[in-house]
N, C-alpha and C positions, 0 to 999 in steps of 0.2 A: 572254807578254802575252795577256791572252784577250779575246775580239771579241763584243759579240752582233750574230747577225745578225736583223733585225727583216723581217717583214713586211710592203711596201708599198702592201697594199692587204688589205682586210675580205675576206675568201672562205674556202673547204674544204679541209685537208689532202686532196693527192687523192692522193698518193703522197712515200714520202719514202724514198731514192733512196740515202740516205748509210745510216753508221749511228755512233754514237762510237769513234774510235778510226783511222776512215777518214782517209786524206789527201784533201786537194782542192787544186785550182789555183785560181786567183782568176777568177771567172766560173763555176765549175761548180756547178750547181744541186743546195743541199743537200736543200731541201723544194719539192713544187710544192703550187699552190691551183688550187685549181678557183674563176671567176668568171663568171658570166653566159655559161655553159657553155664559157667557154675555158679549157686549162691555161698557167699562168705561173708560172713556176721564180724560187724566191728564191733565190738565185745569195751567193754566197764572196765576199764584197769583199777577199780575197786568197787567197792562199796560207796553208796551213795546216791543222790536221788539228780534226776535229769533238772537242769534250770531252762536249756535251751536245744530245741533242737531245730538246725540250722540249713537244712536240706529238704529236699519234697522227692516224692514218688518219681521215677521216671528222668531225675535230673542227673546230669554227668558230673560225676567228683574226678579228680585230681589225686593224686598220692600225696597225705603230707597236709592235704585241705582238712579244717575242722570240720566238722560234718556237728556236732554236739557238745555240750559243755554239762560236766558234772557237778554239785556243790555237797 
């Protein structure tokens, strides 16, 4: 079953931590954003390993945009 996981809020890929292929636990931060110079981790709403990830360093997300996809 694959997951996206979306972006909570409009800001910068400031780093992104996973890569496809990675396992993660539920809460561990797959991409973080940079907003109003703070870093915030968009975090695994489970367990499960990355298939895609759909953003680059430096690029501007959307609130709501997938940024990753879990399976």
């Amino acid at each position: 079953m694959t997951e996206e996981i979306k972006a909570h809020i409009t800001g910068v890929v400031f780093q992104i931590p996973t890569k496809p292929g990675d396992r993660v636990a539920a809460g561990d931060a797959v991409i973080v954003l940079e907003s109003m110079k703070m870093e915030i981790p968009v975090e695994a709403p489970r367990a499960g390993a990355v298939k895609e990830i759909r953003v680059k360093e430096g690029q501007t997300v959307q609130e709501g945009e997938t940024v990753a996809i879990l399976e």
